[in-house]
C-alpha positions as MATLAB code, in Angstrom:
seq = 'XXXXXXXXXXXXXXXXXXXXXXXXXXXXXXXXXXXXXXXXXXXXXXXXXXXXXXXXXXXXXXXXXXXXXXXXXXXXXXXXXXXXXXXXXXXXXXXXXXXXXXXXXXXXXXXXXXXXXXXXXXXXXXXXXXXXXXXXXXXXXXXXXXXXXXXXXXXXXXXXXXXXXXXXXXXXXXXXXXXXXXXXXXXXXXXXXXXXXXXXXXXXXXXXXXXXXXXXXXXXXXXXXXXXXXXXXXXXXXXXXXXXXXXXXXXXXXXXXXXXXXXXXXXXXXXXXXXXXXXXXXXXXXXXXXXXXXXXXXXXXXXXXXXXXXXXXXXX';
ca = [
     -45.720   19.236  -91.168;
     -46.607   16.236  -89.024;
     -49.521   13.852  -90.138;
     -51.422   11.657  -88.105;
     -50.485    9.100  -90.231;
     -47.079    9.466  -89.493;
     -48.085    9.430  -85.948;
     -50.263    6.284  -86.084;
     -47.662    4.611  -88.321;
     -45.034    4.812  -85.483;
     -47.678    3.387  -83.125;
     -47.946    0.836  -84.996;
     -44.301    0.284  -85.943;
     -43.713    0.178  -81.985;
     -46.170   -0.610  -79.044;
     -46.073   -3.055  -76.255;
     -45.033   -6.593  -77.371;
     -45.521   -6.370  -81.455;
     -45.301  -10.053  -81.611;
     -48.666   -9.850  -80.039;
     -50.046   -7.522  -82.296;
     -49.573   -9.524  -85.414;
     -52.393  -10.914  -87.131;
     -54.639  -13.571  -85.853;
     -55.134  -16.682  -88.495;
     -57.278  -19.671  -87.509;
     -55.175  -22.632  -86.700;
     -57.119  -25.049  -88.866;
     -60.151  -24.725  -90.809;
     -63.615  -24.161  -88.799;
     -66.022  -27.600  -89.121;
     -68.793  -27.853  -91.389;
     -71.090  -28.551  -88.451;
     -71.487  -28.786  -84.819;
     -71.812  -26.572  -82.113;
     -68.737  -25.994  -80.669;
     -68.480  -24.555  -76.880;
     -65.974  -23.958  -74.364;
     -65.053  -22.760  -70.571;
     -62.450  -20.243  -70.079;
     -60.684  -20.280  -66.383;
     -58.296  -17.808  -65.225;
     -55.670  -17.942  -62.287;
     -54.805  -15.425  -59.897;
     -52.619  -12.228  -61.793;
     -50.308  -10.829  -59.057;
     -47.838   -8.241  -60.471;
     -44.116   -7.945  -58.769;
     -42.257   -5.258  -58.173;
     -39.354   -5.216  -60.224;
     -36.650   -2.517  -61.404;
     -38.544   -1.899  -63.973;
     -42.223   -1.592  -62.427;
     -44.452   -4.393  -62.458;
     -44.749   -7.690  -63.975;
     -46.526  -10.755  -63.844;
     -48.244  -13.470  -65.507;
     -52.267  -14.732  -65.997;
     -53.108  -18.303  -66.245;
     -55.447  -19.005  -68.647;
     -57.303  -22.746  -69.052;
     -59.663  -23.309  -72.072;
     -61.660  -26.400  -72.559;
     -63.397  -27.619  -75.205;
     -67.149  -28.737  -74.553;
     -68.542  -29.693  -77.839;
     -68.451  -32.445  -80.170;
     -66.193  -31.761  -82.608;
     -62.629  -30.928  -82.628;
     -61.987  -27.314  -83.294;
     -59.770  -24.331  -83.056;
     -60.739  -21.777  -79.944;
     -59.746  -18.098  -79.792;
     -59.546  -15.543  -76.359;
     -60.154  -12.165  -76.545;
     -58.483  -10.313  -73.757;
     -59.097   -6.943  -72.161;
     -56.024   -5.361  -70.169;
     -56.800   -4.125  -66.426;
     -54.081   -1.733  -67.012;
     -53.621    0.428  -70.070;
     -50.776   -0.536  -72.213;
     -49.655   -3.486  -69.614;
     -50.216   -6.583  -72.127;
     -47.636   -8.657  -73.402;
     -46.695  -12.271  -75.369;
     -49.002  -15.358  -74.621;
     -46.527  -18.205  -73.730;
     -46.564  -20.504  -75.673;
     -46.735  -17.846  -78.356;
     -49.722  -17.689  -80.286;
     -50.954  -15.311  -83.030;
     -52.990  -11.935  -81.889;
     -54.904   -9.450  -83.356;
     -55.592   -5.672  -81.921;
     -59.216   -5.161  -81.512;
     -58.913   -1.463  -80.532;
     -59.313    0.056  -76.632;
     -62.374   -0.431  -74.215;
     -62.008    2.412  -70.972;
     -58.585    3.182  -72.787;
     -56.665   -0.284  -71.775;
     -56.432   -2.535  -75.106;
     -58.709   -5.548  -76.680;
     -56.673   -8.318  -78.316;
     -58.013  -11.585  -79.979;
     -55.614  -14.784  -79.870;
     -55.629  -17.687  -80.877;
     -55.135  -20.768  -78.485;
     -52.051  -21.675  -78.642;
     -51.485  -24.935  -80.304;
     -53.420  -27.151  -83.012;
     -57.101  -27.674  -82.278;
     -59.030  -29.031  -79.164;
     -60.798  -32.613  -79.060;
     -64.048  -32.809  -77.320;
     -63.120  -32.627  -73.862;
     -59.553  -31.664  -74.148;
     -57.949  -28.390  -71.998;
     -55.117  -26.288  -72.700;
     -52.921  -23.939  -70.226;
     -51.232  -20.441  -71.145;
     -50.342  -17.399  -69.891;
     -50.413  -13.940  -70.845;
     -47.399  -11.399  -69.385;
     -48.756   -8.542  -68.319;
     -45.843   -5.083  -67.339;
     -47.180   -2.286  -65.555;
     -44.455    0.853  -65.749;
     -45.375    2.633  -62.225;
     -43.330    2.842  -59.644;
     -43.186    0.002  -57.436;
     -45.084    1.659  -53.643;
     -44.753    0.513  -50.330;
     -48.549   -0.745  -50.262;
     -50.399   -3.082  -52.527;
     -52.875   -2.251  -55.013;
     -55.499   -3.779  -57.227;
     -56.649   -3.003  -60.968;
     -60.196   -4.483  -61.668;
     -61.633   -4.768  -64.873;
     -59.526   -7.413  -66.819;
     -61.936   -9.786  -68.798;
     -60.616  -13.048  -70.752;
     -63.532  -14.418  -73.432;
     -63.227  -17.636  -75.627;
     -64.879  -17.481  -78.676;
     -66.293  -20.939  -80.418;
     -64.310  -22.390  -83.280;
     -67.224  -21.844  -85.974;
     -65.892  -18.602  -87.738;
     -68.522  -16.406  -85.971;
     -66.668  -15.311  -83.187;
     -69.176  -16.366  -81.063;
     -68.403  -15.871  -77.144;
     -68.797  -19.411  -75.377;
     -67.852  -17.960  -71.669;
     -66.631  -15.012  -70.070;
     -64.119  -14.969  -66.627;
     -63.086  -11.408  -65.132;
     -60.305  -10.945  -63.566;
     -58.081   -7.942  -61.760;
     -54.340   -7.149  -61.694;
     -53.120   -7.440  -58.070;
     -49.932   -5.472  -57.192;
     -47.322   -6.809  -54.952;
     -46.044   -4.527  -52.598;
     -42.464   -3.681  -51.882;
     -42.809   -5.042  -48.699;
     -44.346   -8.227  -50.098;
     -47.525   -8.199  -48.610;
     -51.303   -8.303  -51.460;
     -53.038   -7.303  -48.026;
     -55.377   -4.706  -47.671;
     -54.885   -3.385  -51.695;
     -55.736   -0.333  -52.380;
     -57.001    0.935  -55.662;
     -54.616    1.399  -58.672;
     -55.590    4.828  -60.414;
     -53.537    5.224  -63.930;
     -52.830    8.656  -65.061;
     -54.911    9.826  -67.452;
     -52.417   12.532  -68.657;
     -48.801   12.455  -70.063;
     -45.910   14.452  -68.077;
     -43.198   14.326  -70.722;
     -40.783   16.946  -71.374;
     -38.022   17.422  -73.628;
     -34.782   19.872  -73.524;
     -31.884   20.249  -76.214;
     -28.782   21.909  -76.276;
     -28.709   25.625  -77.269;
     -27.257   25.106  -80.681;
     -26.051   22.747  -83.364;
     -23.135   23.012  -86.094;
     -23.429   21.575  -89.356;
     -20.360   20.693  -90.801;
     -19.577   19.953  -94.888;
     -19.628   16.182  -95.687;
     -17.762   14.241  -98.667;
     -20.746   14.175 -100.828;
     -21.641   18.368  -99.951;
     -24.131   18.173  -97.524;
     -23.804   19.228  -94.104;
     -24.272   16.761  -91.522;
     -24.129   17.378  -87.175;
     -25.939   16.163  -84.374;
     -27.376   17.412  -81.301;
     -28.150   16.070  -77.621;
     -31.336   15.548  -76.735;
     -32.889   14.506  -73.173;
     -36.115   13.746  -72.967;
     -37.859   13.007  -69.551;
     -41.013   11.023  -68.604;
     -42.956   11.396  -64.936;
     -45.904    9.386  -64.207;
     -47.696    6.299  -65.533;
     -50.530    7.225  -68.448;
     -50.581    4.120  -70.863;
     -48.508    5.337  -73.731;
     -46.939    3.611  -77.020;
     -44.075    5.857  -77.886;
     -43.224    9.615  -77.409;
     -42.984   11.705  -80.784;
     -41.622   14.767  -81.923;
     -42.514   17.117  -84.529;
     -39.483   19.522  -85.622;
     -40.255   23.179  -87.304;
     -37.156   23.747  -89.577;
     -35.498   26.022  -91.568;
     -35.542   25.308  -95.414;
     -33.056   22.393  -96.641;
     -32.769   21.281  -92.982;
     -33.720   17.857  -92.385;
     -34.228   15.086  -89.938;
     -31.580   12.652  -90.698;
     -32.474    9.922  -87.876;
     -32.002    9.513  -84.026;
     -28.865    7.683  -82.166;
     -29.854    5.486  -80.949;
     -32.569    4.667  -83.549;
     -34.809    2.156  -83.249;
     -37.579    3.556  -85.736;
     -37.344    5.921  -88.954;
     -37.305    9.132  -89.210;
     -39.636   11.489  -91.367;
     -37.316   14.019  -92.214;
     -39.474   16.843  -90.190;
     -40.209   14.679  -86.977;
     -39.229   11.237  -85.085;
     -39.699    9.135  -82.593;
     -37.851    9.371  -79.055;
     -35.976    6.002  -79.418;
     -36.060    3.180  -76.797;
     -40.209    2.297  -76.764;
     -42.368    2.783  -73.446;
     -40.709    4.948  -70.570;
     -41.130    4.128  -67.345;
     -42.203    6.137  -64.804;
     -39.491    8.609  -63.741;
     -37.425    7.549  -66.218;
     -34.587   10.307  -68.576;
     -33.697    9.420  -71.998;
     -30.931   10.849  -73.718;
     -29.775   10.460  -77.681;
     -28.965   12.523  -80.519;
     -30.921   14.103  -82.966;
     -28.776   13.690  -86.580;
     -29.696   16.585  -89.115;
     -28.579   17.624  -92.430;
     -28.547   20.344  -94.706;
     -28.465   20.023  -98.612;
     -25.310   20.645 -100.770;
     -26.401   23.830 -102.150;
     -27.042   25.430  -98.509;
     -24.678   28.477  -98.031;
     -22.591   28.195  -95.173;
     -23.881   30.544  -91.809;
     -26.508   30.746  -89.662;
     -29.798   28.841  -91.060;
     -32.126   29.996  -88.757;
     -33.669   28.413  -85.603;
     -35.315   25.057  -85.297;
     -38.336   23.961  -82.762;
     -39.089   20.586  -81.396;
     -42.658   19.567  -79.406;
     -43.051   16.605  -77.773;
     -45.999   14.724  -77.725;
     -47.703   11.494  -76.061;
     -48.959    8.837  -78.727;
     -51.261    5.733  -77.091;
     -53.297    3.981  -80.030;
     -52.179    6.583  -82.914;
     -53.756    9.354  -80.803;
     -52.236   12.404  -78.804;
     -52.763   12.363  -74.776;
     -53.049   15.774  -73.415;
     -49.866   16.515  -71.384;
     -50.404   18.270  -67.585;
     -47.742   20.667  -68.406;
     -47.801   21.654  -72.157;
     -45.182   24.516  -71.400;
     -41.846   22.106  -71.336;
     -42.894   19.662  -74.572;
     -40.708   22.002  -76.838;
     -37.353   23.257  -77.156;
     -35.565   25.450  -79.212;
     -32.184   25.832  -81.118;
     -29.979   27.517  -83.650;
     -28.589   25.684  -86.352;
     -25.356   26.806  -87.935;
     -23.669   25.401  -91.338;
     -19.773   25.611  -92.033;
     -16.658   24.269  -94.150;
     -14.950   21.111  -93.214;
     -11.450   21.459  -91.249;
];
């Protein structure tokens, strides 16, 4: 049986840029004394239509207003859920968890620590899988906060900003609100059966097609499925693979769908030496949505599983 550990291992194995997710480690130690402050400014973040949904970049200026040189972090809340990326130039981040169900991360400012007075410039990538419409649209509720270089994480200032969407046309005129799904529309289908044939070292060994298909936009980290199988059937990975298997369930390979988007791969599976040749019975796969190491309810529960027969036989 599936665990939520395994599921909220595999989020954390793969979600939107992992270099972002590592962990955050001051860039120098915090001073003894002072009172270290700072201004945050943000630009103007207008995502483009691209073949692959949305994508665009923030601007981000900090400044350092106190008296002694120190390190600064930002903590940044996504407009969009799961649309965060890298800071460039990288810097170290940590996941802080979700606020309205779009993602917190802390950063470091890139870079070794700010002299009184001194400013620094990044940017933040930001990828929004929905499909690219014919009108723009705007996402409110992004919110950049530096925090002084003391070790208390306290907030010096606070700048909100929103996600603008180009439209296809090219026009950020009249935008009209952005509304993310709030439920997953993922389905998965499999061929009707699957022969396992004798190997070198006596197991049985086979593979079978898979296509899984995603509709819509709910912020998501990876699809998962859980297999029901017969006894000495296992898992034996994905191709492609891109993450472990756990021997009863896997994740669909490839990362984040985007909207509209059909995936297909193979499912490899295995039998034990000692398994007599013949039918072994019928396996089940469901589908389901992961987005921070929990399940999102899918609008159509009915096509998140599929069904097969597994057969084991000789070699030649």
């Amino acid at each position: 049986m599936t665990t939520r550990t395994g599921h909220r291992l595999a989020a954390v194995l793969l979600g939107p840029a992992m270099a972002l997710l590592a962990s955050a480690a001051p860039a120098a130690a915090a001073p003894a004394s002072g009172s270290p402050a700072a201004d945050v400014s943000v630009g103007q973040l207008v995502l483009e239509p691209t073949a692959r949904g949305y994508q665009g970049n923030l601007p981000i200026t900090v400044t350092n207003r106190g008296r002694t040189e120190t390190y600064f972090s930002v903590t940044i809340v996504e407009p969009v859920g799961g649309s965060i990326g890298n800071l460039s130039p990288e810097s170290a981040c940590g996941y802080q968890g979700l606020r309205d169900n779009r993602r917190v991360v802390d950063c470091m400012v890139p870079g070794p620590n700010l002299k009184p007075g001194q400013r620094r410039s990044f940017s933040v990538a930001f990828e929004a899988l929905t499909t690219p419409r014919n009108v723009a649209m705007v996402a409110p509720g992004g919110q950049v906060s530096v925090n002084a270089g003391n070790g208390s994480q306290e907030i010096a200032d606070t700048e909100d900003f929103t996600a603008l969407f180009r439209s296809t046309t090219g026009s950020l005129r009249n935008p009209v609100p952005y509304v993310q799904d709030s439920q997953a529309r993922a389905s998965i289908s499999t061929a009707g059966a699957a022969t396992l044939v004798r190997q070198a070292d006596g197991s049985y060994q086979g593979r079978l097609p898979v296509t899984v298909a995603w509709a819509g936009d709910t912020a998501h980290d990876l699809l998962f499925v859980d297999a029901t199988l017969p006894a000495g059937v296992q898992v034996w990975g994905t191709d492609p693979q891109d993450l472990p298997s756990f021997f009863t369930n896997f994740p669909v390979p490839g990362g984040r769908f985007m909207a509209g988007e059909q995936r297909n791969f193979d499912v490899l599976l295995r039998a034990e030496p000692e398994t007599v040749p013949g039918d072994l019975g019928r396996v089940t796969f469901e589908l389901s949505t992961n987005w921070d190491g929990d399940v999102v309810a899918d609008a159509d529960p009915a096509d998140n599983t599929a069904s097969f027969t597994v057969t084991a036989v000789e070699a030649g």
